[in-house]
TORKOL-4160 file (C-alpha; in steps of 0.2 Angstrom, whole numbers, padded with zeros to 4 digits, m for minus):
108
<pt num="1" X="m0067" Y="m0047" Z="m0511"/>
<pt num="2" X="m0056" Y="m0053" Z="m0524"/>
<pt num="3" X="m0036" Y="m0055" Z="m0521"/>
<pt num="4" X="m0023" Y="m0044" Z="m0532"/>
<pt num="5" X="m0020" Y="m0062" Z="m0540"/>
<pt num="6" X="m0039" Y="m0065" Z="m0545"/>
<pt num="7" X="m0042" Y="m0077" Z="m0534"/>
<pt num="8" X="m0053" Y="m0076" Z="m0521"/>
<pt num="9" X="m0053" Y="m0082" Z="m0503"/>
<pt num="10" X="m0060" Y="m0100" Z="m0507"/>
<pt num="11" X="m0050" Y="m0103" Z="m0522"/>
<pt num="12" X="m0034" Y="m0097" Z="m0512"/>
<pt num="13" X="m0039" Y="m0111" Z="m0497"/>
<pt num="14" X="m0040" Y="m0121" Z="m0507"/>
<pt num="15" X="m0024" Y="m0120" Z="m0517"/>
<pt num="16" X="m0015" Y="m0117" Z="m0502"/>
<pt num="17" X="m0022" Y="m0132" Z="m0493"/>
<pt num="18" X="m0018" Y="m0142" Z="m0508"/>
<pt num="19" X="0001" Y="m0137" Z="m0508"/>
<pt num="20" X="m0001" Y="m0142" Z="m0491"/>
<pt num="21" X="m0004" Y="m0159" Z="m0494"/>
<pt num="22" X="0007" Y="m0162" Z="m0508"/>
<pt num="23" X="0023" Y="m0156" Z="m0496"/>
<pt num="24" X="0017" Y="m0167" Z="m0482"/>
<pt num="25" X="0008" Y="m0183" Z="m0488"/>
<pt num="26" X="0007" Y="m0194" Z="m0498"/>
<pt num="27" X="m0006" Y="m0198" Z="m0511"/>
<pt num="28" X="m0014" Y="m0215" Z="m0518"/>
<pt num="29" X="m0032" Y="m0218" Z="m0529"/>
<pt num="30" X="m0036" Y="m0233" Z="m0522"/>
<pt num="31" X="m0045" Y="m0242" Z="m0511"/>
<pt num="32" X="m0044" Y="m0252" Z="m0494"/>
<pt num="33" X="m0050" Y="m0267" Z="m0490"/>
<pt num="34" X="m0052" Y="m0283" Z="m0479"/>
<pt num="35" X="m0053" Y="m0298" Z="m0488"/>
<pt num="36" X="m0056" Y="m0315" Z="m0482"/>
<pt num="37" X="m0047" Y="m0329" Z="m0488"/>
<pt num="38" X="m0042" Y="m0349" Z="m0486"/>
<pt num="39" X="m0021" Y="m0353" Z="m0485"/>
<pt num="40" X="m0024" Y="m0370" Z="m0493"/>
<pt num="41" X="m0017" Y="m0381" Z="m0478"/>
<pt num="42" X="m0031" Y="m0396" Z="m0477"/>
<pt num="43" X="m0028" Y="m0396" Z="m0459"/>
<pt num="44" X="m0029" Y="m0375" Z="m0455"/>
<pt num="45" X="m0043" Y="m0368" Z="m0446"/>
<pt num="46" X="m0048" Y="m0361" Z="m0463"/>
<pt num="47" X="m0052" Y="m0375" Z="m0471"/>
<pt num="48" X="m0068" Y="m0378" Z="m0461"/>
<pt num="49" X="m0074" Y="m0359" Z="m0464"/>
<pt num="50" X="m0063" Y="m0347" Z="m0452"/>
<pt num="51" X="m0054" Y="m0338" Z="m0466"/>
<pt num="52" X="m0039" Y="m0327" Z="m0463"/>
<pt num="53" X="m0042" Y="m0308" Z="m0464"/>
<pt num="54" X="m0030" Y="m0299" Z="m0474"/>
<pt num="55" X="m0029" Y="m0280" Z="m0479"/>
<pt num="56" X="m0026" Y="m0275" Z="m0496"/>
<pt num="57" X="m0025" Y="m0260" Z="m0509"/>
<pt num="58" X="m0034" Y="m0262" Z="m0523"/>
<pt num="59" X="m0033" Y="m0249" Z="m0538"/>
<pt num="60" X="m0040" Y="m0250" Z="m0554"/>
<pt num="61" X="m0026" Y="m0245" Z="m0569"/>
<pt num="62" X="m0031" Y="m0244" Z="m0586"/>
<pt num="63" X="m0043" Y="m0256" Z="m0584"/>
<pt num="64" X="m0035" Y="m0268" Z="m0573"/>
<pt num="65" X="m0036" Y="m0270" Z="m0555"/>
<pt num="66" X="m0020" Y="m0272" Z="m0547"/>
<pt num="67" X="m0020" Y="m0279" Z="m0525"/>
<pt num="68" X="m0007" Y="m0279" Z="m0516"/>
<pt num="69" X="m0007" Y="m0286" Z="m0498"/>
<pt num="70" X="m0004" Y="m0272" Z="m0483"/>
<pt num="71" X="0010" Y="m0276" Z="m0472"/>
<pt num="72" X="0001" Y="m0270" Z="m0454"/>
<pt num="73" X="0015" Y="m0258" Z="m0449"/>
<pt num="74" X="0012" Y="m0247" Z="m0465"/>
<pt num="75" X="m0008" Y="m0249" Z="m0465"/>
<pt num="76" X="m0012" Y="m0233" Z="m0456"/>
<pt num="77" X="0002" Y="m0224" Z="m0471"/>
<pt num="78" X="m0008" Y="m0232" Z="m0484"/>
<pt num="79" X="m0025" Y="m0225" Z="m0475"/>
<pt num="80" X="m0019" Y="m0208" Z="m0476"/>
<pt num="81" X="m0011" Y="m0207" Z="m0490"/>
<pt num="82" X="m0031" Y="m0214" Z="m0497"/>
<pt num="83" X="m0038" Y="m0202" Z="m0488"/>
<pt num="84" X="m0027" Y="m0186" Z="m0494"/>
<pt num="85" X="m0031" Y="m0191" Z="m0513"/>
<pt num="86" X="m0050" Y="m0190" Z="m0507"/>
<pt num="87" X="m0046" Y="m0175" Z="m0501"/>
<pt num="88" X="m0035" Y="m0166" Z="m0513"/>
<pt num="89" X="m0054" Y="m0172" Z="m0528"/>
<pt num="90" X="m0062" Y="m0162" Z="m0516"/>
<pt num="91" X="m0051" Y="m0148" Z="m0515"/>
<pt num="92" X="m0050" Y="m0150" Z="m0537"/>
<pt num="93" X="m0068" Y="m0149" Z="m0537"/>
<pt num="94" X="m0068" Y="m0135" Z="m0529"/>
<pt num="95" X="m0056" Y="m0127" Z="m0540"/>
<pt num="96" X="m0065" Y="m0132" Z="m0553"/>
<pt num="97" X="m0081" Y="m0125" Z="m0547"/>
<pt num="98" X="m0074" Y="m0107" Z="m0545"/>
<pt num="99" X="m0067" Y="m0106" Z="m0562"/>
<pt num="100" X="m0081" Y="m0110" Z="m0570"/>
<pt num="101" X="m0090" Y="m0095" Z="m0563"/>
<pt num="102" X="m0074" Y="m0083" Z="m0568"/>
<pt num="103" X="m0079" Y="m0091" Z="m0587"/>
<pt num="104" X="m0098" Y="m0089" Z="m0585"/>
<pt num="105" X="m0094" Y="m0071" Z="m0578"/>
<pt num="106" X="m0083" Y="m0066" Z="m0593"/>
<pt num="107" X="m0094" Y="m0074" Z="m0604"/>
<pt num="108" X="m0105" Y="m0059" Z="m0600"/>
């Protein structure tokens, strides 16, 4: 059954859900990771082959990639706000699915 809007129930989730996450979260295309790297102290552990762990945020940017190191108090932020952008492509692709049936159907 179609809303008085047009929409129906799915594309109204999902818009709904997606206001949701944009009043509540933040949002950030990028990536997570664990890198392992050497300090540069001849005399640290890491010189002979236990290298540090640090997180990091990587995002590509007109064809750039851009890392930043994670401070561990913000590292569970910075893991949400990843995860609502993978969200919020899924909620888009969605949308995007349901109006391409509303231009197949008028097509007809």
């Amino acid at each position: 059954m179609k809303h008085r809007g047009g929409q129906s129930p799915a594309e109204r989730r999902a818009r709904s859900r997606m206001r949701f996450l944009l009043q509540n979260r933040g949002v950030l295309r990028a990536s997570l990771l664990t890198l392992k790297t050497r300090c540069g102290k001849p005399t640290c552990r890491c010189a002979e082959g236990k290298r540090h762990k640090a997180r990091v945020v990587e995002q590509s940017k007109g064809g750039k990639t851009r890392m930043r190191t994670v401070p561990p108090a913000q590292e569970v932020e910075i893991a949400q706000w990843i995860e609502t952008f993978r969200e919020m492509e899924a909620l888009l692709e969605q949308l995007s699915d349901a109006h391409w049936a509303k231009f197949l159907a008028k097509k007809r």
